[in-house]
C-alpha positions in Angstrom: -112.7 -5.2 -143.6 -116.4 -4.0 -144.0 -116.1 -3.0 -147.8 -119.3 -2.5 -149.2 -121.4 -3.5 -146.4 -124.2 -1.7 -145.3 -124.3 0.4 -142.0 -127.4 1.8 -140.2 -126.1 4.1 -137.4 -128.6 5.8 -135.0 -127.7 8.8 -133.7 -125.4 9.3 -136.8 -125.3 12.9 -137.3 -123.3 14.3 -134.2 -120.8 13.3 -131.6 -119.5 9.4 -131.4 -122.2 8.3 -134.0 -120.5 10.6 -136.6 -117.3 9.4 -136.1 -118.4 5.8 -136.2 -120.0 6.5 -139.7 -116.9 8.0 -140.7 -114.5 5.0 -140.0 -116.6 2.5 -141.5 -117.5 4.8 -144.3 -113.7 5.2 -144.9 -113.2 1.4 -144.7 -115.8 1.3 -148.0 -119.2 0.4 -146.4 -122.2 2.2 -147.1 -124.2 4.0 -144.6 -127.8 4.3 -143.7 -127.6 7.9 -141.4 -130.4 8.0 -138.9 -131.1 10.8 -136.6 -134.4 12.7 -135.4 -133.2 15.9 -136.8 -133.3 15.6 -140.5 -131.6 18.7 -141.9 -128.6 17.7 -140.0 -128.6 14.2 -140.9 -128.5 15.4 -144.4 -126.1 17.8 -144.3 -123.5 15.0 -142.7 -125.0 12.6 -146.0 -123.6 15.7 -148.8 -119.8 15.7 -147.0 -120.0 11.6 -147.2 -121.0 11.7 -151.0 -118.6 14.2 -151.7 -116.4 11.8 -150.1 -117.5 9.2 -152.3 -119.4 7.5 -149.9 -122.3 5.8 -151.0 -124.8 7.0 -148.5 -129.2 8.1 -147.2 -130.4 10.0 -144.6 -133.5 8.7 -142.6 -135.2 10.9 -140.2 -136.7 8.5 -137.5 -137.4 8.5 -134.0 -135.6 5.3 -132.5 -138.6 4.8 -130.0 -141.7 4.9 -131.9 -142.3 1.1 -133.8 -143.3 2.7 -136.8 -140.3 4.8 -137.4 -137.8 1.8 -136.8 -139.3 0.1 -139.8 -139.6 2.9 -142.3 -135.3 3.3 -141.2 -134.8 -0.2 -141.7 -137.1 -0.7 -145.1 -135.3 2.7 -146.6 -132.0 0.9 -146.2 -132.6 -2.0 -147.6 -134.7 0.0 -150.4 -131.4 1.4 -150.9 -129.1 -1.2 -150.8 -130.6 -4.4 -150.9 -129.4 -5.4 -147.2 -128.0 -4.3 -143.7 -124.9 -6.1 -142.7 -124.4 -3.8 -139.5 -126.5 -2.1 -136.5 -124.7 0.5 -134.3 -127.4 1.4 -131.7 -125.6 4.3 -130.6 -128.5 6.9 -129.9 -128.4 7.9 -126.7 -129.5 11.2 -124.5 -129.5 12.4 -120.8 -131.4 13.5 -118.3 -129.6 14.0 -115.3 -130.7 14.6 -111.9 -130.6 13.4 -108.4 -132.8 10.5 -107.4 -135.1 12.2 -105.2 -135.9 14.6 -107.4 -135.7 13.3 -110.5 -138.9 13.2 -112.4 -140.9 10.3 -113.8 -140.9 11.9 -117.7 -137.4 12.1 -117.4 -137.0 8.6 -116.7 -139.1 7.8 -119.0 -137.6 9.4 -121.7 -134.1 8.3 -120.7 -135.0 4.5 -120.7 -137.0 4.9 -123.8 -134.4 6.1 -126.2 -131.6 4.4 -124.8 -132.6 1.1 -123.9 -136.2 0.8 -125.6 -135.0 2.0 -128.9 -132.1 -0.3 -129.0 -134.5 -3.2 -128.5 -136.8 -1.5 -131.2 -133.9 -1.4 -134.0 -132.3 -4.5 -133.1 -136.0 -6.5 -133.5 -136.3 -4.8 -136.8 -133.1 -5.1 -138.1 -132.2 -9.2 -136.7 -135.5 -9.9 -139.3 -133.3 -8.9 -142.4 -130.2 -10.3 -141.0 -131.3 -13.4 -139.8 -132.3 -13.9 -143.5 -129.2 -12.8 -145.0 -127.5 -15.2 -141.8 -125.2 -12.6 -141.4 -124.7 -9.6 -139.1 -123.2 -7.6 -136.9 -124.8 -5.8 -133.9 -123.3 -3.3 -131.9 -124.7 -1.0 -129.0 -123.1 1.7 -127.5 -123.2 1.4 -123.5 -121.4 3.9 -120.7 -118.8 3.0 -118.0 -121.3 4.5 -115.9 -124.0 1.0 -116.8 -121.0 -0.6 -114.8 -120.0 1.5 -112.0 -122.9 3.7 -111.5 -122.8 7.8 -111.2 -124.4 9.8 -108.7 -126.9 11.6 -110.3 -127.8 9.3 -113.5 -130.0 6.6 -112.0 -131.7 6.7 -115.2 -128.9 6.9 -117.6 -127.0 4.0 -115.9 -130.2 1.9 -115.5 -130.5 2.5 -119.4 -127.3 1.3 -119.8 -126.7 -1.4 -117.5 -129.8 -2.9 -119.4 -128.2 -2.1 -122.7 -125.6 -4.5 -121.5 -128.3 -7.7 -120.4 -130.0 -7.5 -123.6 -126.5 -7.4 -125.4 -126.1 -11.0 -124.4 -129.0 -11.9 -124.4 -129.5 -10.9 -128.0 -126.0 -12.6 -128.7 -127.1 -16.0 -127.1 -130.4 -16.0 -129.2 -128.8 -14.8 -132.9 -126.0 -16.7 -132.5 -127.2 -19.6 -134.3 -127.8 -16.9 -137.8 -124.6 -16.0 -137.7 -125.2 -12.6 -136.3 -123.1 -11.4 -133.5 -123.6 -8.9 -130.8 -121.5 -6.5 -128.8 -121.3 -4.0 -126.4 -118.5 -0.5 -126.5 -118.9 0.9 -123.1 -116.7 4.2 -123.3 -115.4 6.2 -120.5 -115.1 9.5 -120.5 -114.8 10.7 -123.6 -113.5 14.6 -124.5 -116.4 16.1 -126.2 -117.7 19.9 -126.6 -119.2 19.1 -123.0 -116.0 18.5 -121.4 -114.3 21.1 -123.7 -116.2 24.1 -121.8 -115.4 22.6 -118.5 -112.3 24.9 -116.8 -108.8 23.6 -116.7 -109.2 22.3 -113.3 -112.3 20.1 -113.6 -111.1 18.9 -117.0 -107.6 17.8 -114.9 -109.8 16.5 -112.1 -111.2 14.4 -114.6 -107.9 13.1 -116.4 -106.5 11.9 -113.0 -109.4 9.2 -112.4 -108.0 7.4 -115.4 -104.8 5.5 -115.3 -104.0 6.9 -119.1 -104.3 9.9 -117.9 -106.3 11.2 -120.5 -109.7 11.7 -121.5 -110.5 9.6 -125.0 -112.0 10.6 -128.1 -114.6 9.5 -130.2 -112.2 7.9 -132.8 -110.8 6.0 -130.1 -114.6 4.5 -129.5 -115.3 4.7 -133.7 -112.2 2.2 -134.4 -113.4 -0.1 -131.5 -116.8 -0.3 -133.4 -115.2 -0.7 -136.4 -112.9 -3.6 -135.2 -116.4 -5.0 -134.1 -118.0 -5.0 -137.3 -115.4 -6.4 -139.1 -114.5 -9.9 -140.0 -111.8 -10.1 -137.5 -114.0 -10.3 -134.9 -115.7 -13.1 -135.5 -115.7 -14.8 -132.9 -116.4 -12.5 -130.4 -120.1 -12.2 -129.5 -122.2 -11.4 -126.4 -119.5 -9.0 -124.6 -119.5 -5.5 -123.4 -115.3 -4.1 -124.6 -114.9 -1.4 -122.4 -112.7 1.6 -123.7 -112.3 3.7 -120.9 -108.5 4.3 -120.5 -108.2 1.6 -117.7 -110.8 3.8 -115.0 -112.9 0.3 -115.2 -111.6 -3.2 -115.0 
């Protein structure tokens, strides 16, 4: 399915972005791991080479220009292409509207929406050579429904989802294709410290009754950079146990 094609995955050392850079890493492609925190990012590299992964780890900051190109030159150093984006890094700031404060917008909207923009500019140059590609950004539910309390987050992600078409629309003609996974809510060490009760509270709002995992948002990803999907291009696949239709 992706067999030695080449992966750069922001965000890749933790959470969802490690899980996605396990499938495909277990499906044969090679990975570019890029994450601020370089120690980390390395550490994840060493299990995926044990694995016998071929694999780098890139320390770059997804919203500075500069950083985005040394990630995207040190792959292709590597491995003479990129066949697939996941633009998957992603933080919070949460806080009520009124008081929410303008570096915490600021901050929200620049990893989350700028440096998708950022990575996906850099990395459409290589694959619109190659006339290949896949692109794939991670959205939120919460870009579709809204959530008191993340004005910034859903902003981020609602406009995650408008320059996911629009992206699509403009590659199309190169061959590359681009998606959106918008995931519900999904059980990490976040919702693991939650009591009983809230974690229950939080099961009932979904009609699987369940919260998902991030495997159940990697093999989505993976299904999206693979050749079976391609004909699909410019949509937003939600995986949120039926809470959004």
């Amino acid at each position: 399915m992706v067999r030695d094609r080449v992966a750069l995955i922001t965000g890749a050392s933790r959470g969802i972005g490690r899980s996605i850079a396990l499938a495909l890493a277990a499906q044969g492609a090679k990975i570019v791991a890029v994450d601020v925190d370089l120690q980390v990012t390395e550490e994840f590299v060493a299990e995926l080479k044990a694995a016998g992964t071929d694999a780098i780890a890139v320390q770059g900051n997804v919203t500075v220009t500069a950083d985005v190109e040394q990630m995207v030159k040190a792959g292709k150093e590597a491995f003479g292409r990129i066949d697939i984006l996941v633009n998957n890094a992603g933080i919070t700031r949460d806080g009520l509207l009124m008081r929410m404060k303008d570096e915490d917008w600021d901050a929200v909207l620049d990893v989350n929406l700028k440096g998708a923009f950022l990575c996906t500019r850099a990395v459409s140059r290589v694959m619109s050579k190659q006339r290949s590609g896949r692109i794939i950004n991670i959205a939120s539910i919460v870009g579709q429904m809204g959530n008191a309390g993340q004005a910034n987050y859903c902003a981020s992600k609602a406009g995650l989802m408008g320059l996911t078409r629009s992206n699509a629309r403009e590659l199309a003609v190169r061959n590359i294709t681009v998606n959106a996974v918008a995931p519900g809510f999904i059980a990490t060490a976040m919702t693991d410290a939650l009591p009983e009760d809230k974690r229950l509270a939080l099961a009932n709002q979904i009609p699987l009754a369940r919260l998902g995992s991030a495997d159940d948002i990697a093999n989505t990803v993976l299904f999206l950079a693979s050749d079976n999907s391609g004909y699909i291009t410019g949509q937003v696949l939600g995986v949120n146990g039926g809470m959004y239709m």
